[in-house]
C-alpha positions in Angstrom: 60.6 -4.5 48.0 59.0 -1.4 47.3 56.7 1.3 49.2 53.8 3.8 47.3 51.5 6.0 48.4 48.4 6.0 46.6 45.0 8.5 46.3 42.2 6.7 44.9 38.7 9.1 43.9 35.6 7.9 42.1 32.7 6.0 44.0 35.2 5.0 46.9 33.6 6.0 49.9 30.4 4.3 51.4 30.8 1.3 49.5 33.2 -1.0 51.7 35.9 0.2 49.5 38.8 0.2 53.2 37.3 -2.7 54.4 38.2 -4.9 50.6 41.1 -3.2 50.2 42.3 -4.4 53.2 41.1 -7.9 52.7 43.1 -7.7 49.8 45.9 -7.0 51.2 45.8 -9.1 53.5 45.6 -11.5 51.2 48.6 -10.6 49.3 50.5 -9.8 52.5 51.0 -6.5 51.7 51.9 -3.8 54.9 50.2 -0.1 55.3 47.1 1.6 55.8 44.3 3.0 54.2 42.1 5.7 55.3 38.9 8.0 54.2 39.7 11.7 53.7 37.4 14.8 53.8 37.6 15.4 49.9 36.0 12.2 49.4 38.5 10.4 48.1 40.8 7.7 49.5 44.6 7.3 50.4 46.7 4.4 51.1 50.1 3.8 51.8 51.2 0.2 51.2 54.5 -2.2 50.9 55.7 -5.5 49.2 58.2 -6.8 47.2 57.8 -5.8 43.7 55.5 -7.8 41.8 53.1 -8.3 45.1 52.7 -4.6 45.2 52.2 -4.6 41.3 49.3 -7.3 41.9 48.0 -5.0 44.8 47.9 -1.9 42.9 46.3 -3.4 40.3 43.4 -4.4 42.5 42.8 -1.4 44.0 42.4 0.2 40.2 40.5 -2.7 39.5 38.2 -1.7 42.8 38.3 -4.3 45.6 34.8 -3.1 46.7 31.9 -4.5 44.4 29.7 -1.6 44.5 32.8 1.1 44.5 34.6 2.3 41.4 37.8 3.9 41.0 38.1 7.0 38.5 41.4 7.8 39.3 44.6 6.5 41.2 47.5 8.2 41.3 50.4 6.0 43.0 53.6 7.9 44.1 57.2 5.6 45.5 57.9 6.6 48.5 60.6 5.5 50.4 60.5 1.9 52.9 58.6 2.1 56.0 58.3 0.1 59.4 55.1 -2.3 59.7 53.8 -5.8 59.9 50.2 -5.2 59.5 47.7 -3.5 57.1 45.6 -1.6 59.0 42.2 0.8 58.2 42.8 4.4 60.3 39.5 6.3 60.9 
């Protein structure tokens, strides 16, 4: 199990990009959040076992969102956290 914290920037706002990431988590039963912020780009926090997380991340590169496109994703370990659900904070 593993946690990371992720910043995603490109065309990643306005495009459904929280709503398909958290599909895809969902999915993949991954645990965390994902959120909008003010500089445009987009941050996530998210937690699996290893190779779940992996698949995850790779999605999330790979944009979930059709019409969005990720630039750049920078993805941090961050230590274990409490949660059940993967939610989109506003």
């Amino acid at each position: 199990m593993k946690a990371v914290h992720m910043n995603a920037s490109g065309r990643v706002q306005a495009v459904g990009f929280r709503y398909t990431t958290k599909l895809l988590a969902d999915r993949l039963k991954v645990t965390g959040w994902v959120k909008n912020n003010p500089d445009g780009t987009v941050e996530i926090e998210a937690q699996a076992p290893d190779a779940v997380l992996d698949q995850f991340i790779d999605g999330v590169k790979a944009s979930p969102s059709p019409s969005g496109r990720v630039n750049k994703l920078t993805v941090k370990s961050i230590p274990l956290f409490e949660g059940q659900d993967f939610i989109v904070k506003y």
